[in-house]
C-alpha positions in Angstrom: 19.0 -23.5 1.9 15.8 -25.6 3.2 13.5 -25.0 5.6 13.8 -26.5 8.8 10.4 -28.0 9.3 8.2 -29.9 7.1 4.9 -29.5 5.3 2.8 -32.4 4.7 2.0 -30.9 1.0 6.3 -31.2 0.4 7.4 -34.8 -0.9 9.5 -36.0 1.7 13.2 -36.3 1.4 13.9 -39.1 -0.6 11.6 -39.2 -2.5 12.4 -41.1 -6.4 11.1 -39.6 -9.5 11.2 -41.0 -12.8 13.3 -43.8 -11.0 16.6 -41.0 -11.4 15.6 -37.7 -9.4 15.5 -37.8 -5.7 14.3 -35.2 -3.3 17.2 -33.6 -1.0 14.8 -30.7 0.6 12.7 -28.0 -0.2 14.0 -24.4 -1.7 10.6 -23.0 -1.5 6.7 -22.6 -2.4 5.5 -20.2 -4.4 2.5 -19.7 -6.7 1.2 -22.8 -8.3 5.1 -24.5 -7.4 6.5 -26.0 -4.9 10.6 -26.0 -5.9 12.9 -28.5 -4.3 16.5 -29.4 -3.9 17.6 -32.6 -5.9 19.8 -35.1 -6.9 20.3 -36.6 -10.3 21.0 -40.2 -9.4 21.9 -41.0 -12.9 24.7 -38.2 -13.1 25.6 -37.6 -9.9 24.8 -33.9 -10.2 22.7 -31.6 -8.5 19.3 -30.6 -9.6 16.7 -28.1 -8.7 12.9 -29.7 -9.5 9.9 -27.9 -9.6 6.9 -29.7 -9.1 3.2 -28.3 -9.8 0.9 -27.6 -7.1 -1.7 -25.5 -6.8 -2.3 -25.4 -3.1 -5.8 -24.1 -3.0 -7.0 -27.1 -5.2 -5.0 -29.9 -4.3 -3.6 -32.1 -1.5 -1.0 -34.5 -1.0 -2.2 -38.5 -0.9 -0.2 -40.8 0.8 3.0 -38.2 0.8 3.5 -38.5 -2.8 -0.2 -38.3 -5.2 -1.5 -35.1 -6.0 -5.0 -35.2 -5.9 -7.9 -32.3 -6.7 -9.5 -31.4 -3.3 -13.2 -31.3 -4.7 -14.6 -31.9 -8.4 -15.8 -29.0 -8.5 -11.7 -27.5 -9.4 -11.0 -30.1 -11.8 -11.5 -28.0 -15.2 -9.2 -25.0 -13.3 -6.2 -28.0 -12.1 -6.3 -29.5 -15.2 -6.3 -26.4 -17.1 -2.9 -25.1 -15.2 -1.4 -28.1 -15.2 -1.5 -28.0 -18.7 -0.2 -24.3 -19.1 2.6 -25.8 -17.0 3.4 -29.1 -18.8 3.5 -26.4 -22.1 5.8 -24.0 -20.0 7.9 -26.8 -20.0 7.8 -27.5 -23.9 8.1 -24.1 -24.8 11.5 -23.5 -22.8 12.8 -26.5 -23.6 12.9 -25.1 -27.4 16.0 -22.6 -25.6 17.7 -25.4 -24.1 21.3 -24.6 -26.0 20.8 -20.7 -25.5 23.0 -20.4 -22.8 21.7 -17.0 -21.7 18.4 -18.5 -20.7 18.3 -20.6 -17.6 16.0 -23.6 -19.1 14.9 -27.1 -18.3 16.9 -29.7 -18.8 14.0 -32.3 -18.4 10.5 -32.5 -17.4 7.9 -35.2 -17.3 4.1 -36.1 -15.6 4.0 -37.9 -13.1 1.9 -38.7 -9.5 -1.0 -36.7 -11.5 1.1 -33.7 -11.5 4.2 -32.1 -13.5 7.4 -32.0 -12.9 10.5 -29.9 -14.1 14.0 -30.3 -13.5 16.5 -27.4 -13.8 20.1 -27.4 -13.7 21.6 -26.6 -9.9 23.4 -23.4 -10.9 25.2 -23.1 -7.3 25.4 -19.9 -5.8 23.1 -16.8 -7.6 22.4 -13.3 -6.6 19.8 -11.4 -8.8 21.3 -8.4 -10.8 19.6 -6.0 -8.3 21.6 -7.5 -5.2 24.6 -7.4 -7.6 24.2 -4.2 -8.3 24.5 -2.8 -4.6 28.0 -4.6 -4.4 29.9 -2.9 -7.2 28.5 1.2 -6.5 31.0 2.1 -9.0 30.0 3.5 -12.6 33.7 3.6 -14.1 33.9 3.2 -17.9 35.7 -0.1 -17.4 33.2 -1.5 -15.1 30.3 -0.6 -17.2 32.2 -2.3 -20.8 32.8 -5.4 -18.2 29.0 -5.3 -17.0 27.7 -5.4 -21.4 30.1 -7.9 -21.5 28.4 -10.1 -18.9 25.2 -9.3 -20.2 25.8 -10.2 -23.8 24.7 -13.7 -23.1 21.4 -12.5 -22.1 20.9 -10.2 -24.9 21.6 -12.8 -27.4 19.0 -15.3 -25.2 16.3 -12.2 -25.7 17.0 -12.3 -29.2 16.3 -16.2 -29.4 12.9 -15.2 -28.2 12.0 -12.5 -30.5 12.8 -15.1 -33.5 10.5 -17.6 -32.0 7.7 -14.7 -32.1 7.8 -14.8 -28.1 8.2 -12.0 -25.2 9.8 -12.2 -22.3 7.4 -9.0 -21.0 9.0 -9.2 -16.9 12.8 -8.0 -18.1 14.0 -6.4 -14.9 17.0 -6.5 -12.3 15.8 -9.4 -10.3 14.8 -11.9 -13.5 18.6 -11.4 -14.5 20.7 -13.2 -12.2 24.6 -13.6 -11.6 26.9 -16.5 -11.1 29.7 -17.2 -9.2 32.1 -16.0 -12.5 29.8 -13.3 -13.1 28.2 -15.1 -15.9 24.6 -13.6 -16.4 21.3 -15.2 -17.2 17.6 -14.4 -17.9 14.7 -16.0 -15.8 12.2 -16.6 -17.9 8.6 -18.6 -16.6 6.7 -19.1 -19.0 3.8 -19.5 -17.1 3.6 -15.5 -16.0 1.7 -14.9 -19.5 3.1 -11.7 -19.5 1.9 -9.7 -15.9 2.0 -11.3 -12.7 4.3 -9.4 -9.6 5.2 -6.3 -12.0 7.8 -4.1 -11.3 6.3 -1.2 -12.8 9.4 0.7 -13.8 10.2 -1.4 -15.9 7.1 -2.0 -18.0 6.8 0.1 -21.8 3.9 2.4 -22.1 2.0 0.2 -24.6 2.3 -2.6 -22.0 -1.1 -0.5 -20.3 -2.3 0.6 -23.3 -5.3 -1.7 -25.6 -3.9 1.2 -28.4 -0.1 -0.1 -28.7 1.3 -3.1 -30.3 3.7 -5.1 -27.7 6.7 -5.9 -30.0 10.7 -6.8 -29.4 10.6 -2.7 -28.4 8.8 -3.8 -25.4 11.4 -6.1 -24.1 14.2 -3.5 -25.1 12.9 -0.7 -22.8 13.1 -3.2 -19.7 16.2 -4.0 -20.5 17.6 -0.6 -21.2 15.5 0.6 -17.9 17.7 -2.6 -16.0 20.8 -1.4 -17.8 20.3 2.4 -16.6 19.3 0.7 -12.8 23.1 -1.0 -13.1 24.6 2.6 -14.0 22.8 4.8 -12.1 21.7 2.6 -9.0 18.1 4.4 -9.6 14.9 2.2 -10.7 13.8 4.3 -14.0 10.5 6.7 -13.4 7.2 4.6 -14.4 6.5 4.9 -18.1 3.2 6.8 -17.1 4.6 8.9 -14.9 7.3 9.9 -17.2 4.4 10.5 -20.1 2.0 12.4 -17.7 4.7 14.6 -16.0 7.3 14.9 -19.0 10.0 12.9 -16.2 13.6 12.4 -18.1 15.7 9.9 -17.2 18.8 12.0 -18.1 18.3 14.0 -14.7 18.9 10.5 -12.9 22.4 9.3 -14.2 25.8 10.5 -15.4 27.2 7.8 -17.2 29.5 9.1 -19.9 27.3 10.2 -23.1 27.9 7.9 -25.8 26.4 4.6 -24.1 23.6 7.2 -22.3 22.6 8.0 -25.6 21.9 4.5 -26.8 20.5 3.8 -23.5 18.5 6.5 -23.7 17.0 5.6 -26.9 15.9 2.2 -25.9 14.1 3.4 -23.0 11.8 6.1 -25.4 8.7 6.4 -24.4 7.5 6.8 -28.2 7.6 3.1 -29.5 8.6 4.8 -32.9 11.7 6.4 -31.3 13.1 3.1 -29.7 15.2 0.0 -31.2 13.0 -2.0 -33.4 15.0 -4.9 -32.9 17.4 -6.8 -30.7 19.6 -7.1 -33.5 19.7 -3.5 -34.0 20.1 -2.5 -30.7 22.8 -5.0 -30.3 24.9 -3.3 -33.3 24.8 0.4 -31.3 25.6 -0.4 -28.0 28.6 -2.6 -28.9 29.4 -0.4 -31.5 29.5 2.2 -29.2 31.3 0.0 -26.2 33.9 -0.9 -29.0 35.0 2.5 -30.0 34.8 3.2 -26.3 36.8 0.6 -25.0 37.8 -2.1 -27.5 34.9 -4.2 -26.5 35.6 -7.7 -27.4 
């Protein structure tokens, strides 16, 4: 839904980029984005486009330029609007994983960059989906792994391209209207920006530790055990400086707790080396549980 009054920073409604995408309204502004409602006029489907600007550094010339307020930002505009323009390239690499939600275009224009997303309709996060099941029944947990497979398997893209995700958490997975699951995944972050702490692998605050596809599988074990459980997992320092298990939190039944358990170790040496690996023991598990397809 748009706002219902208008910034002089926003290209107005109507606006034509790249002669196809046209701007319906405005979804929102945040960080170094301003992310619109839009129209492909070429396919007659609906688009969401996020455009780069960094409001501190920028203004708007004649409703559609973006120009660098003094020349004294140029190195730091030009500098982001590069790490966006390579956001872009990099997820683009994903575009057929369907458990990432990618670009499906993205281009320079009006001295600034632009990226178009596919309109996925209506989306909850997994946190807000979480508070509208409250049930932890064996069936519902084998039809929640089964939603979530999509996402696993878009992690595991990641890890073979030498990339991690690093924010894994309940609301950078969200839900679709047939309960189809996807990862967010910005590019731009570079790892920390907004952190939900409970989420985060001890090594993640440590010079010491080596981040590795272990990292990413103890956020997503911790998101798995917030689905379960309804509880965000102790912070990894916490649970190292006061000995806090997560088995005190949660009574799901023991052989998915186990392998959930495992991934969410604070010893990286004790945790799932591997999204593959991990993979083979929860659906392993799920399949003599339940005959997981």
């Amino acid at each position: 839904m748009g706002r219902s009054f208008y910034d002089p920073a926003w290209l107005p409604a109507g606006t034509l980029l790249k002669e196809r995408y046209e701007i319906c309204d405005v979804l929102d502004q945040i960080g170094d984005r301003i992310i619109y409602e839009g129209k492909d006029k070429i396919l007659g489907r609906d688009v969401v486009i996020q455009e780069f600007y960094p409001a501190a550094l920028v203004h708007r010339y004649e409703r559609l330029r973006v120009d660098i307020l003094d020349r004294k930002y140029e190195e730091k505009f030009y500098i982001r609007r590069e790490s966006f323009l390579k956001e872009a390239e990099l997820l683009e690499k994903f575009s057929q994983v369907d458990g990432l939600v990618t670009p499906i275009d993205f281009f320079e224009a009006n001295n600034t960059v632009y990226i178009i997303m596919k309109q996925l309709g209506e989306i909850i996060t997994l946190k807000e989906f979480q508070k509208t099941v409250g049930s932890t029944e064996q069936f519902e947990v084998l039809k929640f792994l089964q939603c979530l497979l999509p996402v696993m398997n878009g992690i595991a893209a990641l890890h073979r391209e030498g990339l991690l995700h690093c924010d894994i958490n309940p609301s950078s997975i969200i839900v679709l209207n047939d309960c189809t699951m996807k990862l967010l995944v910005d590019a731009g972050k570079k790892l920390i920006k907004d952190p939900i702490d409970a989420y985060y692998a001890p090594e993640i605050y440590s010079a010491e530790e080596k981040m590795g596809p272990w990292t990413d599988i103890y956020a997503l074990c911790g998101t798995m055990y917030y689905y379960i459980s309804g509880y965000n997992p102790f912070q990894a320092q916490d649970r190292i400086a006061e000995k806090k298990t997560l088995k005190d939190n949660t009574s799901i039944f023991s052989e998915l707790e186990n392998v959930i358990l495992k991934g969410v170790s604070v010893d990286i040496k004790d945790r799932y080396q591997s999204m593959e690996e991990f993979c083979e023991a929860l659906y392993g598990v799920a399949n003599e549980i339940g005959g997981f397809d």
